[in-house]
ZAMARGU-4260 file (C-alpha; in steps of 0.2 Angstrom, whole numbers, plus 5000, padded with zeros to 4 digits):
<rodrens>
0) 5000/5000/5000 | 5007/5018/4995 | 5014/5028/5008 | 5002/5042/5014 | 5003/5059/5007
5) 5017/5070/5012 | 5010/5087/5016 | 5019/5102/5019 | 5009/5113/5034 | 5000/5127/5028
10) 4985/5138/5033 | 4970/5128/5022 | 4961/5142/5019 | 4963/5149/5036 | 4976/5165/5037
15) 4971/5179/5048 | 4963/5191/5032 | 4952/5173/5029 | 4945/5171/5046 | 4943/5188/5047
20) 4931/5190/5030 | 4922/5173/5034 | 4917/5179/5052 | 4910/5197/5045 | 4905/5197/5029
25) 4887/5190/5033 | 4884/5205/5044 | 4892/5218/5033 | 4881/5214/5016 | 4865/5214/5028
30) 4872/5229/5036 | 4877/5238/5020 | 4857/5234/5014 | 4849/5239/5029 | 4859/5256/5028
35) 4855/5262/5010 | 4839/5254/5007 | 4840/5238/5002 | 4854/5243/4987 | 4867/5228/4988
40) 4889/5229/4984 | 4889/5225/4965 | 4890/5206/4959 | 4908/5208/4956 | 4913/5215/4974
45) 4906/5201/4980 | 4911/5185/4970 | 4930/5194/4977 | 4927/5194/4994 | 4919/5175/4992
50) 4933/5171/4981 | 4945/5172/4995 | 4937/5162/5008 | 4941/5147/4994 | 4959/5152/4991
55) 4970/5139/4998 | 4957/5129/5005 | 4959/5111/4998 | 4939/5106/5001 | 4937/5117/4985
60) 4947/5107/4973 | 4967/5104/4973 | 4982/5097/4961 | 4990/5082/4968 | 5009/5078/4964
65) 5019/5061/4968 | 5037/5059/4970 | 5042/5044/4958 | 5057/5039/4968 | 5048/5037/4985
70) 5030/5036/4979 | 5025/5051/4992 | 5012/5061/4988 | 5008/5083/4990 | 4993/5090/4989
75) 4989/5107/4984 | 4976/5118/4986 | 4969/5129/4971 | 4971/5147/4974 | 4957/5161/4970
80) 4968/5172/4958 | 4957/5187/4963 | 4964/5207/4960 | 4960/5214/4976 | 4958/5207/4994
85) 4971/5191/4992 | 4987/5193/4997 | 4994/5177/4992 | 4987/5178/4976 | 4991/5197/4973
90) 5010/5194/4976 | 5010/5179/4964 | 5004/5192/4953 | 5016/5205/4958 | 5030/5191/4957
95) 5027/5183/4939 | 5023/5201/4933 | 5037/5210/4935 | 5048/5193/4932 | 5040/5194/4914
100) 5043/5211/4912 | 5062/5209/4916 | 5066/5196/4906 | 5052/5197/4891 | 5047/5217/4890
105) 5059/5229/4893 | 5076/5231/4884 | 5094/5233/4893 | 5092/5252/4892 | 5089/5266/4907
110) 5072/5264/4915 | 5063/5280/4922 | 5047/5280/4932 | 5034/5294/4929 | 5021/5294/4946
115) 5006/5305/4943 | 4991/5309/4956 | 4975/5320/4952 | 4965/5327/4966 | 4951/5320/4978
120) 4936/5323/4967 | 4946/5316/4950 | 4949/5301/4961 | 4933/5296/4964 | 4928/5301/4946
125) 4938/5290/4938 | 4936/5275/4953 | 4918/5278/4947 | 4920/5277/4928 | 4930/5264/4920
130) 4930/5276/4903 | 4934/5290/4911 | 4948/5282/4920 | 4954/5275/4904 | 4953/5290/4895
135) 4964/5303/4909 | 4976/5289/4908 | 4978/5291/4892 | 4981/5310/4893 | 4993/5307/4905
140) 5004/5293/4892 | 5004/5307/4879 | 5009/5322/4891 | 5025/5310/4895 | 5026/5305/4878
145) 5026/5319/4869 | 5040/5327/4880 | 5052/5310/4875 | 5048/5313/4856 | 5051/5333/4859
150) 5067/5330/4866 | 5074/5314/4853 | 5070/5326/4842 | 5081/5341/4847 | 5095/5328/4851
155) 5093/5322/4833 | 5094/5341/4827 | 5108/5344/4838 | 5117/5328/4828 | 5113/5336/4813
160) 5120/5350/4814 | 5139/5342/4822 | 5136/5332/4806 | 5136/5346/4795 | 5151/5355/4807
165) 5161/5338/4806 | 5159/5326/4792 | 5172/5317/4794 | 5166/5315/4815 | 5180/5312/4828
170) 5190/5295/4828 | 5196/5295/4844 | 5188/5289/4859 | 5178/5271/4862 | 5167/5269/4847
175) 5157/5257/4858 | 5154/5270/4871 | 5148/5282/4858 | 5129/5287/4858 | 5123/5283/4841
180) 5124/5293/4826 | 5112/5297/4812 | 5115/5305/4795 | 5112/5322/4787 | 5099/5313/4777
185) 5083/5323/4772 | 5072/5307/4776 | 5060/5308/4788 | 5065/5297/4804 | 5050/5289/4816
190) 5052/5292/4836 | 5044/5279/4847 | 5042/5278/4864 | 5041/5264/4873 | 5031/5264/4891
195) 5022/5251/4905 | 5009/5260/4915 | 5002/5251/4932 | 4986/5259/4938 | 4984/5258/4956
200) 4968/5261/4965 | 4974/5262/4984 | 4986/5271/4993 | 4995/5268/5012 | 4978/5270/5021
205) 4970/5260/5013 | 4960/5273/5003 | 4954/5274/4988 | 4966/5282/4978 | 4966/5283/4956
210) 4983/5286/4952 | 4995/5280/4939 | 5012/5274/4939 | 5025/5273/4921 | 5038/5266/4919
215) 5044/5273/4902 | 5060/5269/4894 | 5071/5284/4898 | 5076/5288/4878 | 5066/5286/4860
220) 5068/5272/4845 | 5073/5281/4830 | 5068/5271/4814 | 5072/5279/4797 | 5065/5265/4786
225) 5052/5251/4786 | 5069/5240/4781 | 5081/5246/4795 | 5078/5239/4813 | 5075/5254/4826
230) 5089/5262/4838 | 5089/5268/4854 | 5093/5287/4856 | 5096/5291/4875 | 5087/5304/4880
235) 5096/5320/4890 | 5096/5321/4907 | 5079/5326/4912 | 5078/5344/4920 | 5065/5351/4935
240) 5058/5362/4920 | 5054/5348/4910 | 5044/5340/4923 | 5036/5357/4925 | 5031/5358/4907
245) 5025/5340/4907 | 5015/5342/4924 | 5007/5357/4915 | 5002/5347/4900 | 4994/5332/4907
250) 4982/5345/4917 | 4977/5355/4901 | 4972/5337/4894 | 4965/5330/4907 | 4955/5348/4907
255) 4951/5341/4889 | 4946/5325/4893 | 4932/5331/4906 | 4925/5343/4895 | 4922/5329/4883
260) 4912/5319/4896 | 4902/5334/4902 | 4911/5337/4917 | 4914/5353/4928 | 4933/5351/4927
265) 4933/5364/4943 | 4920/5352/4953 | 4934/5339/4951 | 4950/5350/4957 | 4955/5356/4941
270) 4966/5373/4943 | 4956/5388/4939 | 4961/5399/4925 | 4957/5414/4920 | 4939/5420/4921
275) 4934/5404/4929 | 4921/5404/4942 | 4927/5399/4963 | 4926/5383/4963 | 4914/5372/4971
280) 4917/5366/4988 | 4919/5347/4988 | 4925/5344/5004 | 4910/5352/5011 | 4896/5349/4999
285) 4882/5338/5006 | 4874/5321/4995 | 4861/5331/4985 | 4874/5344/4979 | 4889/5332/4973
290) 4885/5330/4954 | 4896/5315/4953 | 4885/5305/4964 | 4874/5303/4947 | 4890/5296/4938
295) 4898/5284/4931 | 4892/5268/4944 | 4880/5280/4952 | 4869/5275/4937 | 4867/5256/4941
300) 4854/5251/4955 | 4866/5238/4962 | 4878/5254/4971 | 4878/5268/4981 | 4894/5275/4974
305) 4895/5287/4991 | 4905/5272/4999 | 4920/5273/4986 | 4918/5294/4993 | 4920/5290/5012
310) 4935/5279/5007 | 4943/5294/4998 | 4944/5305/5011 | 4946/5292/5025 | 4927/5293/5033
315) 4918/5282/5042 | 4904/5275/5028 | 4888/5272/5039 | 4883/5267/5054 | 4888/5276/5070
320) 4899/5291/5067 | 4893/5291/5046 | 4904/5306/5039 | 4916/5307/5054 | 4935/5304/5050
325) 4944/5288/5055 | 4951/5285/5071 | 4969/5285/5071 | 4984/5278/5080 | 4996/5293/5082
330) 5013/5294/5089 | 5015/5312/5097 | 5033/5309/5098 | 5036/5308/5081 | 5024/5324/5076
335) 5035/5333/5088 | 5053/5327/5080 | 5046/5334/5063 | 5040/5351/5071 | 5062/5351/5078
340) 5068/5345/5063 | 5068/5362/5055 | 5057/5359/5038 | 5044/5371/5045 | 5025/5370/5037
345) 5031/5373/5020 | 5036/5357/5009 | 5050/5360/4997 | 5048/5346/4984 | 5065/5337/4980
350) 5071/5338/4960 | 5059/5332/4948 | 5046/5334/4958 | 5031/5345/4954 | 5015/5347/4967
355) 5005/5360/4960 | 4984/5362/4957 | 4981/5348/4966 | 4991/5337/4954 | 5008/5328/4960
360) 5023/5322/4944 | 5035/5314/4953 | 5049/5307/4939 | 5065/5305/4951 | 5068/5286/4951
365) 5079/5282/4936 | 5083/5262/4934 | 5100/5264/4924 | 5105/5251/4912 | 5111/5232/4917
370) 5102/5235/4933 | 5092/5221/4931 | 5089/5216/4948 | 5084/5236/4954 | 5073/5234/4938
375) 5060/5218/4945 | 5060/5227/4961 | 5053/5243/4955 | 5041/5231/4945 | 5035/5222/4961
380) 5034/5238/4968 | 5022/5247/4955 | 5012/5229/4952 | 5010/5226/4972 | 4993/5221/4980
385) 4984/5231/4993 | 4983/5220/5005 | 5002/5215/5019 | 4995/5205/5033 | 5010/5212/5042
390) 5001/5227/5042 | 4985/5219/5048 | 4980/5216/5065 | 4964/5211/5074 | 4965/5220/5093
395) 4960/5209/5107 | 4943/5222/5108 | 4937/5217/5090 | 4943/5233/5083 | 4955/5232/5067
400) 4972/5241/5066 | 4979/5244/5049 | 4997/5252/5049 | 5003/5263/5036 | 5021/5261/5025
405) 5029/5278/5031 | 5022/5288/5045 | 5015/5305/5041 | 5024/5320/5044 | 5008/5323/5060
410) 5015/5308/5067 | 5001/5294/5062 | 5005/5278/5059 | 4989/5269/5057 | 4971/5268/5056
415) 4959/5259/5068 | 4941/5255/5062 | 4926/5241/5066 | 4927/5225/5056 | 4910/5233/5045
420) 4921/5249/5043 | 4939/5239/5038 | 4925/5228/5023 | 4918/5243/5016 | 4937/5251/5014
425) 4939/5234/5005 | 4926/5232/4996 | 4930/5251/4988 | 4946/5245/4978 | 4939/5233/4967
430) 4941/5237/4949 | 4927/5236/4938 | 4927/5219/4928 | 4939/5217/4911 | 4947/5235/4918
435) 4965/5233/4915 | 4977/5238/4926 | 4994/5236/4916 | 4994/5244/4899 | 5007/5242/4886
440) 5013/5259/4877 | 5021/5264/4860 | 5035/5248/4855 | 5030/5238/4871 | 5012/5237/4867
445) 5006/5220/4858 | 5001/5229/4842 | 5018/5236/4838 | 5026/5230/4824 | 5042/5235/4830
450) 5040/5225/4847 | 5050/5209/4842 | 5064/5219/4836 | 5066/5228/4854 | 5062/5215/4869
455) 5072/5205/4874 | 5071/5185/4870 | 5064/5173/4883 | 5076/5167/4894 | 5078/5149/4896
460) 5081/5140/4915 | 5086/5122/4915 | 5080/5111/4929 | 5091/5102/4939 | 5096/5087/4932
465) 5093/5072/4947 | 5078/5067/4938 | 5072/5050/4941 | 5078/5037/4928 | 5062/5027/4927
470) 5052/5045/4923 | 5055/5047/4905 | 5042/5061/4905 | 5054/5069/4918 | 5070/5067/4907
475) 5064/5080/4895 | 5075/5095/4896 | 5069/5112/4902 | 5070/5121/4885 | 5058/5108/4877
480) 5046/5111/4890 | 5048/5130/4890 | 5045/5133/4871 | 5026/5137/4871 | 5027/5141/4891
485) 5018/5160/4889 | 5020/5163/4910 | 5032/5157/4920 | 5028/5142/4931 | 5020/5142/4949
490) 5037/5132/4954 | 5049/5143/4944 | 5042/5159/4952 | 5046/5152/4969 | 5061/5147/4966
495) 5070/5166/4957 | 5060/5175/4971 | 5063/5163/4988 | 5078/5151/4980 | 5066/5138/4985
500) 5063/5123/4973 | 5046/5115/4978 | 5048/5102/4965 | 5062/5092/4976 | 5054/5078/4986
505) 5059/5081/5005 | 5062/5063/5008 | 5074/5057/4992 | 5079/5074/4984 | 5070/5066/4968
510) 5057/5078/4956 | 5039/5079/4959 | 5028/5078/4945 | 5008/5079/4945 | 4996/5065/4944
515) 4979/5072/4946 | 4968/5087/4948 | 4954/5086/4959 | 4940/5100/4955 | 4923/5092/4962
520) 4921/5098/4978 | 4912/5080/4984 | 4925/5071/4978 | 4939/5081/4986 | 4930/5077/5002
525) 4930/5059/5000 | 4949/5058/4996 | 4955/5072/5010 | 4946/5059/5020 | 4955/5045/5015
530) 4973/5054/5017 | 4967/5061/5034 | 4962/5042/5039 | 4978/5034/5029 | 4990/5048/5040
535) 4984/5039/5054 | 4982/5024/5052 | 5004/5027/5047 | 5006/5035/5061 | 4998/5024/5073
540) 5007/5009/5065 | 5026/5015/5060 | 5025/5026/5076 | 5030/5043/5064 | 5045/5048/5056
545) 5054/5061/5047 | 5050/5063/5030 | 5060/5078/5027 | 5077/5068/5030 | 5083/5062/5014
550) 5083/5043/5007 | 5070/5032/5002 | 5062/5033/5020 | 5043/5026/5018 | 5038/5034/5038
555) 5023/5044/5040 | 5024/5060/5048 | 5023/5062/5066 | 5007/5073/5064 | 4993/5065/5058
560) 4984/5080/5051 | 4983/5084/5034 | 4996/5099/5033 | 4995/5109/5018 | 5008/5119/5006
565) 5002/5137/5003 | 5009/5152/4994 | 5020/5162/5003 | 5013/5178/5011 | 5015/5194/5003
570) 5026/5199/5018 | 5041/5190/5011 | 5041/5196/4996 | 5053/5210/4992 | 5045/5228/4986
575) 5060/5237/4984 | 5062/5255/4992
</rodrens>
């Protein structure tokens, strides 16, 4: 008789966030319906908050692997792969995207990255209408853009001209190190940019906040002809005034892009001009006299859009207290050492730093070339999840702590709010369905015809080779495998992020390989039944043993329960700084 499953110990669906939701979320639905009328969370909010109370659990279907040299068994647990409330599943997400974008997206060439936030009332606008959203985006890509393609242009010009000085150019020097050259030729040449935007929908707090994170190549493609491949022409170093000029542009188009939906740009923070009107107090307006409480999901029936407000400007969303701010845990200590510190109330922004109108361009953080490894962690840290169960925390008094990154300058350093109040701050972040939040831009986008001639080529991993002999399946190189792979493996990811190879039986170091998925929820029951009675009946018969020592070793493990592998918590994963 086979040897009892060896399962690695693992929450089962039970982590701190999941016993949390699974003990509230009854409540908070009824409580949500009783408080606005009967009007539920949309269908989508809710299929992600009962998504994760099935991530991980194995009663809702799992994979099971064997071990050919020992004959020991794993099982693991599907996961929900949900967008918002899953930490596990969000960094998996956050791991396997900025692995692909390291090795498969972005070329060996200087990386900058472009933050831009809008205003309170924009926020909610845009968390409100997935167009709208799309559409300020946009705006924003072609402010950025259009200052690369302005600036490859004058460099060219600039090369022009020493062309026409100097024919014959200077012969000394590395010809390697030079930046490239193009001819005094009269033919028109094509600048392309090349860009990865993130949008991100929440902010330390918690809160909902719209904004957008770019990661542009610092620098243009220059192509002079259909038959000649593109090259990269560095851009110059980037200057405060540029950042001022761009910051200026992306608000007159955004400004656009309102008017074209019909919007009082002034009502949504827009910067008055000239012969504009004061604009409309939105801090202090009350329910009947907010405009965008008719927009954009105000429209459907199914939600009562004033719950993505209150999680704007941190309020509490209904109930006791409705309209009052948060409670917050505050350090006095540290209010005072910024008060000493000298910086006084007003904030000087640091270079390439623009906070004007209510509109913040931050565009300091340059990624320079062959810094590969800095490159994934600014990835991971543009493509995180909202949700660190570090920074989450159930007080012994029922009440939910939530700590921030970085303290404020007033010395907070969290937020402490009900259980109904911490589900509604959730249930704000969830996108809209099919509303992306990575976009591809200029030579990086799918459609580009000049895409293949500028990322880089997949890069091939081979496997260790202690394959079992008897497992011809197994003896298959890693490059054959990996041809048609489009994502990287569940096992690959845990292995470049944690140096951990899952794969590797604990008992006799040999490869693990799967033999089954289990997807009905009846018959996963029957067999987690079986390994549970099989565990011990092992136990009680070989008296336990150690099946992380290697060697063909055939003992059960000492504990009889069904222990199950989970993916790591987002906590271990490394955002960068």
């Amino acid at each position: 008789m086979d040897d009892p499953p060896d399962i690695f110990r693992g929450t089962g669906g039970r982590s701190p966030l999941q016993n949390f939701v699974r003990a509230h979320l009854p409540g908070f639905l009824a409580e949500f319906e009783d408080e606005h009328g009967g009007r539920s969370l949309p269908k989508y909010v809710i299929q992600e908050f009962e998504a994760l109370l099935e991530c991980g659990d194995p009663a809702f279907g799992f994979s099971r692997l064997r071990c050919p040299s020992c004959a020991t068994d794993t099982v693991v647990p599907f996961s929900c792969k949900g967008r918002t409330f899953c930490s596990s599943c969000g960094g998996r997400q956050m791991a396997q995207t900025a692995a692909h974008l390291v090795d498969r997206v972005f070329p060996d060439v200087d990386v900058r990255q472009w933050v831009l936030t809008v205003p309170r009332p924009l926020r909610l606008a845009m968390a409100m209408n997935a167009e709208l959203c799309r559409e300020v985006t946009r705006a924003h890509i072609r402010a950025v853009s259009a200052s690369y393609k302005r600036r490859g242009q004058v460099t060219l010009d600039r090369q022009q001209q020493q062309v026409q000085v100097d024919p014959e150019g200077d012969a000394e020097g590395d010809p390697g190190e030079a930046a490239p050259s193009f001819s005094s030729s009269p033919v028109r040449v094509r600048l392309d940019i090349g860009a990865v935007n993130s949008t991100q929908r929440f902010e330390s707090s918690l809160g909902l906040n719209v904004h957008f994170h770019s990661l542009y190549l610092d620098g243009v493609y220059v192509t002079r002809s259909a038959f000649e491949s593109p090259v990269f022409l560095p851009a110059d170093p980037l200057t405060s005034a540029e950042v001022e000029r761009v910051h200026g542009d992306a608000i007159a188009r955004i400004r656009r892009v309102l008017k074209r939906f019909s919007l009082d740009p002034i009502a949504l923070g827009m910067p008055l001009r000239k012969g504009d009107d004061r604009p409309w107090e939105y801090a202090d307006a009350g329910a009947d006299e907010q405009p965008l409480l008719d927009f954009g999901d105000a429209r459907e029936n199914a939600f009562f859009p004033a719950l993505k407000a209150t999680s704007v400007k941190s309020l509490v969303p209904f109930g006791a207290g409705a309209g009052q701010p948060l409670k917050r845990l505050i350090d006095p200590d540290l209010g005072l050492a910024f008060q000493s510190s000298g910086w006084g109330s007003q904030y000087v922004p640091p270079p390439l730093v623009v906070n004007a109108d209510g509109f913040s361009l931050h565009a300091a953080t340059l990624i320079r070339k062959g810094q590969r490894a800095q490159l994934e962690k600014l990835c991971r840290y543009v493509t995180r999840p909202a949700i660190s169960l570090e920074r989450f925390d159930v007080r012994p008094d029922g009440m939910v702590s939530w700590l921030l990154r970085k303290a404020w300058r007033d010395g907070t350093k969290g937020f402490v709010m009900t259980p109904y109040q911490f589900m509604a701050r959730l249930a704000a972040l969830a996108p809209h369905p099919r509303e992306h939040q990575l976009t591809y831009q200029g030579v990086l986008a799918p459609a580009s015809s000049l895409r293949d001639l500028v990322v880089p080529r997949p890069v091939v991993r081979k496997e260790p080779k202690d394959v079992d002999v008897a497992d011809e399946d197994g003896s298959k190189s890693a490059e054959e495998r990996s041809k048609d792979q489009r994502y990287i493996r569940w096992a690959d990811l845990l292995k470049r992020v944690f140096s951990e190879d899952v794969l590797s039986c604990p008992r006799c170091r040999g490869r693990r390989h799967m033999i089954s998925v289990i997807t009905d929820p009846e018959t996963a029951r029957k067999v987690l039944e079986g390994v549970r009675a099989a565990a011990r009946r092992s136990s009680d018969s070989l008296g336990g043993g150690a099946p992380s020592s290697p060697g063909p070793s055939r003992s059960a493990p000492a504990e009889p329960e069904v222990q199950i592998p989970m993916p790591p918590r987002q906590g271990r994963l490394d955002f960068g700084k």
